[in-house]
N, C-alpha and C positions, 0 to 999 in steps of 0.2 A: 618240505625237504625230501618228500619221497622213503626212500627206505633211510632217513636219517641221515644221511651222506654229505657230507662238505667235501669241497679239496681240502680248506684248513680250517680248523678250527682255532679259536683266538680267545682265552683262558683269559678274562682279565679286562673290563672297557674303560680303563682310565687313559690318560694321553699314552703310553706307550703299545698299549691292545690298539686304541682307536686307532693310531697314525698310523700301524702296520697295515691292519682289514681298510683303512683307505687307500693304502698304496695298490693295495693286492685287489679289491674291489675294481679300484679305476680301471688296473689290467685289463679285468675281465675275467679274475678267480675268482671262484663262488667260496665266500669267508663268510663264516657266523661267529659274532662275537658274545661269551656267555659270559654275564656279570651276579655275583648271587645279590647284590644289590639293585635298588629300583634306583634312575635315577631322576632328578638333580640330589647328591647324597656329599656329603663333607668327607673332608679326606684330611688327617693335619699332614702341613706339608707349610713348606716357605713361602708359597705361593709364586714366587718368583722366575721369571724367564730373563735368560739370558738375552744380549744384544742378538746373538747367534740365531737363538730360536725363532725370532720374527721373520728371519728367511725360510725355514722349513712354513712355517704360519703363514706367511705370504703365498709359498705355492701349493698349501692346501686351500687357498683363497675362504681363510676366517682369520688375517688379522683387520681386515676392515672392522668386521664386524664385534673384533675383541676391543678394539678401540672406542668401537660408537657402543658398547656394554660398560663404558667407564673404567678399564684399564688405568690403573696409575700406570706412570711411567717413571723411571730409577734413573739418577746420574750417575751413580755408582755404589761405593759403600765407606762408610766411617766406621771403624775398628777403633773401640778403648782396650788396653790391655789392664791388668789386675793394677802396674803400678799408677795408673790415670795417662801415661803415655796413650797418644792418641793422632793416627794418622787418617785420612780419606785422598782415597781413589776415584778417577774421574775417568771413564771409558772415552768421552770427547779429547781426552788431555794425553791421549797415550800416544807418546811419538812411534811414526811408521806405520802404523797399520790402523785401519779403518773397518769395524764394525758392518753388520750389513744397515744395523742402526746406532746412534749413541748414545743411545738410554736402554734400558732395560723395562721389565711391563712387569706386573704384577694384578694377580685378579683372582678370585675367590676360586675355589676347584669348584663347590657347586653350581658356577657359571661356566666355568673353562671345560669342565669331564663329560657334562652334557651339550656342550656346545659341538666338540669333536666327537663324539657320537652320532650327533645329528651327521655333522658331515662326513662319517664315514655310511651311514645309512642313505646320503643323497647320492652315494656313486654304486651305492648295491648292494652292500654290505649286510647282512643280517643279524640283528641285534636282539639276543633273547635275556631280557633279566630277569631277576628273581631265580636264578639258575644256579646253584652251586656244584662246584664238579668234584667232587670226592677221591679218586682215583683214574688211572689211564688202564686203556686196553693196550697191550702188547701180544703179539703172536708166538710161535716157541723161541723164533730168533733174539729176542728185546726190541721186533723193530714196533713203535710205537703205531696204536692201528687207529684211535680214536679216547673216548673220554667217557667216562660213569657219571651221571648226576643224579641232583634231587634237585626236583623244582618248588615251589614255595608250597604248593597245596602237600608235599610229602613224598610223591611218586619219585619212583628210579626208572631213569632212560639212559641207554647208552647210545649213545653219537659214534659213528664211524668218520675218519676222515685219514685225506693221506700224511697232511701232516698236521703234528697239533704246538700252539705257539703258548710258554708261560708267559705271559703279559701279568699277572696276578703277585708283583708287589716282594716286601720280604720274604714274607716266611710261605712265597710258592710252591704250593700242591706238586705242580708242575716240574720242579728242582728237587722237591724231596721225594717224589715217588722214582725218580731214575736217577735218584744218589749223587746228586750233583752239587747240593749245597755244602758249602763249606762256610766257617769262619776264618776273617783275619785276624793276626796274632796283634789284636792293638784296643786300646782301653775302649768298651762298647759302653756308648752313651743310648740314653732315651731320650724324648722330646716330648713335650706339652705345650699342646699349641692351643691357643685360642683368639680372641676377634675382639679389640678394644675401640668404643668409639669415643672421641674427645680424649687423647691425648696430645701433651701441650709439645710444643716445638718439633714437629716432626715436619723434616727439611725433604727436600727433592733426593736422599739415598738413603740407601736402606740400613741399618745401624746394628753392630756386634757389639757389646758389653759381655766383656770375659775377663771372668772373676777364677779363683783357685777354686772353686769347687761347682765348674760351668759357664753357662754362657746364656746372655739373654741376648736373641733377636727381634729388631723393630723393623716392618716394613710396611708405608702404603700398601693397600692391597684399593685403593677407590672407595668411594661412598662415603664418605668419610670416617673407612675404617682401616685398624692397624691390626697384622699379624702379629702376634708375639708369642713368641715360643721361647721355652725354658728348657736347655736341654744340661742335662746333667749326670755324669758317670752312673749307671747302674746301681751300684754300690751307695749311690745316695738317694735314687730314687725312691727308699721305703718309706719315704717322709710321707709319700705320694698315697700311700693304698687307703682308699675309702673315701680322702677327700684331695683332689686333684687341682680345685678349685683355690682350696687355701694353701696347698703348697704354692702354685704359683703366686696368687700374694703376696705370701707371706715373701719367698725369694725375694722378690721384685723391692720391698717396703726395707731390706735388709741392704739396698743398695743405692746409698745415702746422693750419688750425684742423679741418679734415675728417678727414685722413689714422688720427687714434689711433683712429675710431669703427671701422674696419676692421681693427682688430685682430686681433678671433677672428673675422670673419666669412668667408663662406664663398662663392665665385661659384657658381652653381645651374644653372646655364644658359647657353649659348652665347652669343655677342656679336653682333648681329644690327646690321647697316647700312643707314641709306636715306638717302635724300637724293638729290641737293640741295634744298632746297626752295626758299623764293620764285618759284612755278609759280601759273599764277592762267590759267585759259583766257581767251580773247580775248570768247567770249560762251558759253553754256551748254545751245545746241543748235544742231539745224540740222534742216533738213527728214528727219522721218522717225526723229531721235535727241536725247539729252539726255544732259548730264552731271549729277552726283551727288559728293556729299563730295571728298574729294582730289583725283582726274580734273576737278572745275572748280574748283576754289582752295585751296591749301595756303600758307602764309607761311613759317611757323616753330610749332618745337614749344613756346615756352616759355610761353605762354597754356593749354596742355591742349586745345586747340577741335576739334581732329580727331572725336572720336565725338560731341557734340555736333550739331559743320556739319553729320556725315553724317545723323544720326536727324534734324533739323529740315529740313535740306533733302528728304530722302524726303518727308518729312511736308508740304512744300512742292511737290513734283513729283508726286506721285499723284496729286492730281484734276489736274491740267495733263493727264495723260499720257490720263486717265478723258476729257474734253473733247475731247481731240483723236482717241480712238477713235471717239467719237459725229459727230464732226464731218461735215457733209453734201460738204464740200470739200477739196480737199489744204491751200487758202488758210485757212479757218477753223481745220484740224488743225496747221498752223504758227503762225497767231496762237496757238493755245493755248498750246505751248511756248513760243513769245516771251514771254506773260504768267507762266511760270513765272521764265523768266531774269532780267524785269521783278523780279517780287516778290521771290527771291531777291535780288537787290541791294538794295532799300529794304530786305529783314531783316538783310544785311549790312553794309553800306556804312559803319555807323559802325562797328562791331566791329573790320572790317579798317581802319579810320582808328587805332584805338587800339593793333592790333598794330602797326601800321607804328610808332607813337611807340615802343612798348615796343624796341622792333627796332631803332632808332635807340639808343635808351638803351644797351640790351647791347651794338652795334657802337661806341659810343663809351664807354670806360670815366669820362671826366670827367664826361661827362652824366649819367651812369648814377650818380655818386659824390654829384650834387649831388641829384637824385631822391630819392636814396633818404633822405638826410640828414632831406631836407623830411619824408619819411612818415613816419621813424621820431621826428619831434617832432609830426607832428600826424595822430595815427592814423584819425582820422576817413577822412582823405582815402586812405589805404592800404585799409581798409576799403570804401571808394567803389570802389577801381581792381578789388580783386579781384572785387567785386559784379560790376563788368563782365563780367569775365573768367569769372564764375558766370552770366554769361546772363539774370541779374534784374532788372540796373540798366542804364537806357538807355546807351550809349554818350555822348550825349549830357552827360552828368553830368560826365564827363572832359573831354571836348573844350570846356567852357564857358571863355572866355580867363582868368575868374579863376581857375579849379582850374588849368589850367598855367601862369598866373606866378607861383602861390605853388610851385611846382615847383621852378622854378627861381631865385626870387628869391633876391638874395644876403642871408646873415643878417645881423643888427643885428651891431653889440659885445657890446653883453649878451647876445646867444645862442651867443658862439662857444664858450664854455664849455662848452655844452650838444654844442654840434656837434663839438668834441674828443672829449669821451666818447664820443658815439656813431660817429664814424668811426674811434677806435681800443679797441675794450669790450676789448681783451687787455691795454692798459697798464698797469702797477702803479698 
C-alpha cells in the first residue's frame, strides 16, 4: 500500500462493505476493505434475501454460484399472529408486478460473507482481516482523512484515505465517532438466532410466530438446516444473560402449536445475540465519509431487509463515492455524498414507512390480531404486503388509505363465522 494510502477505505466486510469495494474496485478505485474478524465467521442475521437481491447477485456474477452452495429458496412467508390468525404470502401470486425472481434465497452468512469477499477481492479490491479500526483521522476542518487500528498481533496503524466507508453494522465505529448515530422513538427488540437441524414440517416459506411478548422466526437456510431466531423486546431479554441457549428453548417449548415440531430436532450451532435495533443514522455521510446497510438504518428483523438495504444501498453509493473522487472541489466531493443520502432515502422512505407499520402491528398484539384476520380472508392483499417486503412491489401499494382500512376494518356479521375459524384453526 506504499505510504498506507487508499482512495477508500471500507470499515466493515460483510455484504454491505463487500458489495461497495466490488463496485468501486471493478471501477478501477483502489479500496481496501478492513474486517476485525477472520473470515468464514457467523453473523446472526435472517439469513434471508430478497427476490430483489438476486439481481444485484446476478450482476456481481455469484448467484450462480449461491445456488450450486445449496441456497434454499423462499416462496414467501406465513405469519401466525398471537390470536392463531394466520395468513401466507406468495411473491409468484402478487398481481402486476414481477419479481426479478419468485422465490427468495436463504444461505448461512458463513457461506454468503466470504463468498462476496472473495468476489470483491477478484476485481481488486484489498482485503485486510483481523483489522479492527478503533477511531477516524480527521483534519482541523472535520473533513475525514483516514482510519486508526489495531491489528490482531496488537500493533496500531493508521491508514490514510480519501474517503472512508462505515460498512461495519449497528453499533458503527464509523456513525459514532462523527456523531451520527441516532435512535428511533420505537420499542427496541433483540434477536437470538441460531441453526436447528431436523425440524418437522418446514414448507417451501419462511414462517413468523408472534406472540405478546415477541416473535419467533423459521427459515430454510439449505443443508438441511433452519434459522430460528427469537427476537424479543429488550425489556424481556434479562431472561437471556448467562444462558442464551435455554432462553431460547425454553421460549420456543412455551409455544404449544410450535413446540412438537422440535421434537427430534437438534441445535447446531451456538446462540448468537444482536440488538438493539430501531438505530436509523441521523443522515448518511459527512465530509470525507459515508454510511452503508446497518451503520445507516436498521429497524427490526421481521421484514428480512438487512442483506437486501446492504447490496442496494452499495449499489447506491459507489458512483456517489466514484463522483466525489473525481470531483475538482472538497464542496462538489460532499454534494456527491449528499446526493447519495438524497437518493437512498427516496429508495427507502416507503419501505421503512411499511416496517414502521409492520412494527407497530408486532408491538401491539390486538392490532396484529386484526391484520392478520383481514389477510388470511383476502389473500390478495397478504400477497401485496410480502411483494413489499420482496423489494418488487412499490411500497406505495400498502400505504394507499384503502389497503389499510380494509386492514383494519371491523368485519360484517356474516363474516364472523369466517373470522372464528380463522383466529382459532386448533378448535374442534
Amino acid at each position: 500500500m506504499g505510504r498506507n494510502d487508499a482512495q477508500v477505505i471500507v470499515v466493515g466486510g460483510g455484504p454491505a462493505g463487500a458489495a461497495t469495494a466490488f463496485w468501486l474496485a471493478r471501477a478501477g478505485v483502489h479500496v481496501v476493505i478492513l474486517d476485525r474478524a477472520h473470515f468464514p465467521r457467523d453473523k446472526p442475521c435472517s439469513e434471508y434475501m430478497s427476490p430483489q437481491a438476486s439481481r444485484i447477485l446476478d450482476e456481481m456474477e455469484v448467484l450462480e454460484t449461491i445456488e450450486r452452495l445449496g441456497a434454499a429458496h423462499l416462496a414467501g412467508m406465513r405469519v401466525r399472529a398471537p390470536n392463531g390468525a394466520t395468513f401466507q404470502g406468495r411473491f409468484a401470486d402478487v398481481r402486476g408486478y414481477r419479481g426479478f425472481r419468485d422465490r427468495g434465497l436463504a444461505l448461512r452468512r458463513t457461506v454468503l460473507d466470504a463468498l462476496l469477499l472473495d468476489r470483491a477481492r477478484a476485481v481488486g479490491a484489498v482485503v485486510r482481516e483481523g483489522v479492527k479500526v478503533v477511531s477516524l483521522r480527521q483534519d482541523s476542518n472535520g473533513h475525514v482523512t483516514g482510519v486508526d487500528t489495531i491489528d490482531a498481533s496488537g500493533e496500531s496503524h493508521a491508514l490514510s484515505a480519501s474517503i472512508v466507508v462505515g460498512a461495519d453494522g449497528l453499533r458503527s465505529i464509523v456513525a459514532r465517532r462523527l456523531h451520527l448515530a441516532a435512535t428511533r422513538l420505537a420499542q427496541r427488540r433483540v434477536a437470538f438466532v441460531t441453526h436447528f437441524a431436523g425440524i418437522e414440517g418446514m414448507g417451501d416459506s419462511g414462517e413468523m410466530h408472534v406472540e405478546r411478548n415477541g416473535y419467533l422466526g423459521l427459515a430454510d437456510v439449505g443443508g438441511g438446516l433452519t434459522n430460528v431466531a427469537v427476537v424479543v423486546p429488550r425489556s424481556r431479554s434479562r431472561g437471556a444473560s448467562g444462558d442464551a441457549p435455554g432462553f431460547v428453548e425454553a421460549w420456543i417449548k412455551r409455544l404449544r402449536h410450535v413446540a412438537p415440531r422440535f421434537t427430534h430436532a437438534t441445535r447446531v450451532t451456538p446462540v448468537l445475540a444482536t440488538g438493539p435495533f430501531a438505530s436509523a443514522a441521523r443522515r448518511a455521510w459527512a465530509a470525507g465519509a459515508a454510511l452503508v446497510g446497518d451503520a445507516a438504518d436498521f429497524f427490526d428483523p421481521f421484514t428480512g431487509e438487512g442483506i437486501y438495504a446492504a447490496l442496494r444501498g452499495a449499489e447506491l453509493l459507489a458512483p456517489r463515492i466514484i463522483d466525489a473522487l473525481t470531483a475538482s472541489t472538497q464542496a462538489d466531493a460532499d454534494a456527491s455524498l449528499r446526493a447519495y443520502d438524497r437518493a437512498r432515502v427516496d429508495e427507502f422512505r416507503g419501505k421503512w414507512a411499511v416496517e414502521q407499520m409492520i412494527g407497530a402491528a408486532v408491538t401491539f398484539p390486538a392490532l396484529m390480531n386484526v391484520a392478520a384476520r383481514s389477510l388470511a380472508l383476502r389473500p390478495s392483499m397478504a400477497h401485496t404486503i410480502v411483494g413489499v417486503t420482496g423489494d418488487f412491489v412499490p411500497a406505495r401499494e400498502v400505504l394507499r388509505p384503502g389497503f389499510l382500512l380494509r386492514l383494519v376494518v371491523p368485519w360484517s356479521r356474516r363474516r364472523n363465522h369466517e373470522s372464528a375459524a380463522i383466529a382459532n384453526p386448533e378448535a374442534p
